[in-house]
C-alpha positions in Angstrom: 0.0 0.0 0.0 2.9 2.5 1.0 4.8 1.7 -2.2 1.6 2.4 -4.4 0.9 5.7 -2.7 4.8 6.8 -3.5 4.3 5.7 -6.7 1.2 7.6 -7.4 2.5 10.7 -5.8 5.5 10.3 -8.3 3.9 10.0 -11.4 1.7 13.1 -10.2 4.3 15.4 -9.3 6.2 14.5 -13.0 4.0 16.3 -14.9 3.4 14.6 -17.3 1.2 11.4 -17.0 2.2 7.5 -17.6 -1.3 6.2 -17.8 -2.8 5.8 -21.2 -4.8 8.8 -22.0 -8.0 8.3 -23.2 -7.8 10.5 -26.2 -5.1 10.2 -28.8 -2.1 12.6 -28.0 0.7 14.2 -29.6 4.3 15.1 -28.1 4.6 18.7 -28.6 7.4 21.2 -28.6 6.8 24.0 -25.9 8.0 27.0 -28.0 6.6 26.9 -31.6 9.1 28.3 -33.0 8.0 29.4 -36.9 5.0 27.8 -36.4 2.4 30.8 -34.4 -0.7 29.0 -35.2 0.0 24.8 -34.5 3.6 24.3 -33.4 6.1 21.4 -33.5 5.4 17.3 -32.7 7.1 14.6 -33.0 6.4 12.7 -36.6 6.6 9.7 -38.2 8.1 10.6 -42.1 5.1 10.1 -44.6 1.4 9.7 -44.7 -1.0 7.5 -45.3 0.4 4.3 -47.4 3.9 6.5 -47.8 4.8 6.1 -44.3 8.9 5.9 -44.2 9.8 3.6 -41.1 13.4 3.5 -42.6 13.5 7.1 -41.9 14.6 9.1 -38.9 11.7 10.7 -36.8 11.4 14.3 -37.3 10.0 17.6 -35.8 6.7 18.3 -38.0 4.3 21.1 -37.6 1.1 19.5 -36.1 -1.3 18.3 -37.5 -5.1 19.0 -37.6 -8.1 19.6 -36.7 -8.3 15.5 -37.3 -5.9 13.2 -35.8 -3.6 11.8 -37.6 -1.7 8.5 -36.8 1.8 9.9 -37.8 1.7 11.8 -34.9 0.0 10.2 -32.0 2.5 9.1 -29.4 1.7 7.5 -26.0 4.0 8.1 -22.7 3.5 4.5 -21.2 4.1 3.3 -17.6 7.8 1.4 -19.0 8.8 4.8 -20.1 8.4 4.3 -24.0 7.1 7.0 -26.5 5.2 4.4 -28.2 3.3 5.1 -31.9 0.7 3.1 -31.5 -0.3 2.8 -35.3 3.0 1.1 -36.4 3.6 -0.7 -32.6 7.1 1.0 -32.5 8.6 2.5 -30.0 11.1 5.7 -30.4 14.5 4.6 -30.4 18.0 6.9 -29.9 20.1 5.3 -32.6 23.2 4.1 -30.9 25.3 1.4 -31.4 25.8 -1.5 -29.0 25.0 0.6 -25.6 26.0 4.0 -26.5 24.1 6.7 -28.3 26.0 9.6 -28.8 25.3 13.3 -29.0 23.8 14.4 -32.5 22.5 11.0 -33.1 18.8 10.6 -35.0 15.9 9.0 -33.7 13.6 6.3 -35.5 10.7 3.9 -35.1 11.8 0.9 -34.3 10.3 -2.2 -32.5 9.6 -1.9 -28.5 12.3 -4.2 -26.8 13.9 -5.2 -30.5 17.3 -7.1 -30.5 19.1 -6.8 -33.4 23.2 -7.0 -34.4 24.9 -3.7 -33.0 21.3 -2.7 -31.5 20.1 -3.3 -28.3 16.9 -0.9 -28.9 15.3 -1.3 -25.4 18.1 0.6 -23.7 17.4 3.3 -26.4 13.7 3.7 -26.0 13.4 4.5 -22.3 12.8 8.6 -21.8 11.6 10.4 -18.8 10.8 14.5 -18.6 13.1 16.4 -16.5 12.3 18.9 -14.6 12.6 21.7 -17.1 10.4 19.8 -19.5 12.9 17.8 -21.5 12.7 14.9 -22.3 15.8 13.0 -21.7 16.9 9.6 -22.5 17.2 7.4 -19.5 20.9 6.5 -18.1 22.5 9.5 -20.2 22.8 13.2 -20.2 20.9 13.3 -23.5 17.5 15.4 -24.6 15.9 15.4 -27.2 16.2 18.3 -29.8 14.4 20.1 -32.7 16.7 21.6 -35.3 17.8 25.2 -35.4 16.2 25.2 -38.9 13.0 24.7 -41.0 11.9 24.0 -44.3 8.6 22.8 -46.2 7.6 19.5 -47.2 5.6 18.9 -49.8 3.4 21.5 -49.1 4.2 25.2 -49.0 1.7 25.0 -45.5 3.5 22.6 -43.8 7.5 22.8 -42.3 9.6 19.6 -40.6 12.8 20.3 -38.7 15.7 17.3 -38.2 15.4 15.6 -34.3 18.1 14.1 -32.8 19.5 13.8 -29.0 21.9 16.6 -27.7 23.2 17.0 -24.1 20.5 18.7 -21.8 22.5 20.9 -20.6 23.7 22.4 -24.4 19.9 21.8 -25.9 18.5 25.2 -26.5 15.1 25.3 -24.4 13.1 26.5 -27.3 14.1 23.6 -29.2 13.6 20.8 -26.3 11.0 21.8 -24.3 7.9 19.1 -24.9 4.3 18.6 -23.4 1.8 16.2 -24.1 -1.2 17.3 -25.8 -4.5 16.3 -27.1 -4.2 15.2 -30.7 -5.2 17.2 -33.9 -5.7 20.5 -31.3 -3.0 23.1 -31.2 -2.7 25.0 -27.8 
């Protein structure tokens, strides 16, 4: 019973919840930058049937009104960022058990195993308490790129992510909340 309550009071003083919401969510950047009107969040390259998995994650402006699945990230109870329509799980790309600073993040497989990749020690991240989000057992955050540029669309902007040290991270660029899919606030 004691250990529960800790627990709970834990996860409530993080700011940031573990449960599973009960509405689709998106990891947003704090500042948004170029983007006024609907920010930064975290995105899977792609859309629709041209999602690129073999690509590194990026910083897109988000998406809306509607949801859309290239976006929506859940903050689970194992500390995962877990897209739940591809069942991956954000991964630091490292090699054996070090990720270094600069390196990309993709969508890989929660827990995979694979020659020079030991994912699940890449895909634990917790919020620190100037709303970073850092990967677990390091010193490093991740980042949005200093700049922007369009995709497809003359609307729409992406910026490069990758992991940096916390402490060198600009705070506009690694700042991230959770937020209620397909709504910018």
């Amino acid at each position: 019973m004691f250990q529960k309550m800790i627990i709970a009071i834990v996860l409530i003083g993080s700011g940031q919840a573990l449960s599973q919401p009960t509405s689709p969510q998106y990891l947003q950047l704090k500042d948004r930058l170029d983007r006024p009107s609907d920010g930064y969040c975290l995105d899977v390259v792609g859309s629709g049937k041209h999602i690129r998995l073999d690509m590194p994650l990026t910083a897109h402006n988000c998406k809306g009104p509607q949801v859309y699945e290239d976006e929506v990230v859940q903050y689970r109870s194992d500390t995962s960022l877990y897209f739940p329509a591809y069942d991956g799980c954000v991964t630091a790309m490292g090699i054996n058990d070090k990720a270094l600073s600069g390196n990309a993040l993709m969508l890989k497989a929660c827990g995979v195993e694979q020659p020079f990749l030991n994912a699940k020690k890449f895909q634990q991240f917790e919020f620190n308490h100037k709303g970073q989000v850092k990967l677990v057992g390091s010193h490093l955050c991740i980042a949005a790129g200093v700049e922007s540029h369009t995709t497809y669309s003359l609307e729409h902007r992406w910026r490069s992510l990758f992991i940096l040290p916390c402490a060198d991270a600009e705070l506009t660029h690694s700042v991230w909340k959770l937020v209620s899919a397909g709504q910018s606030r």
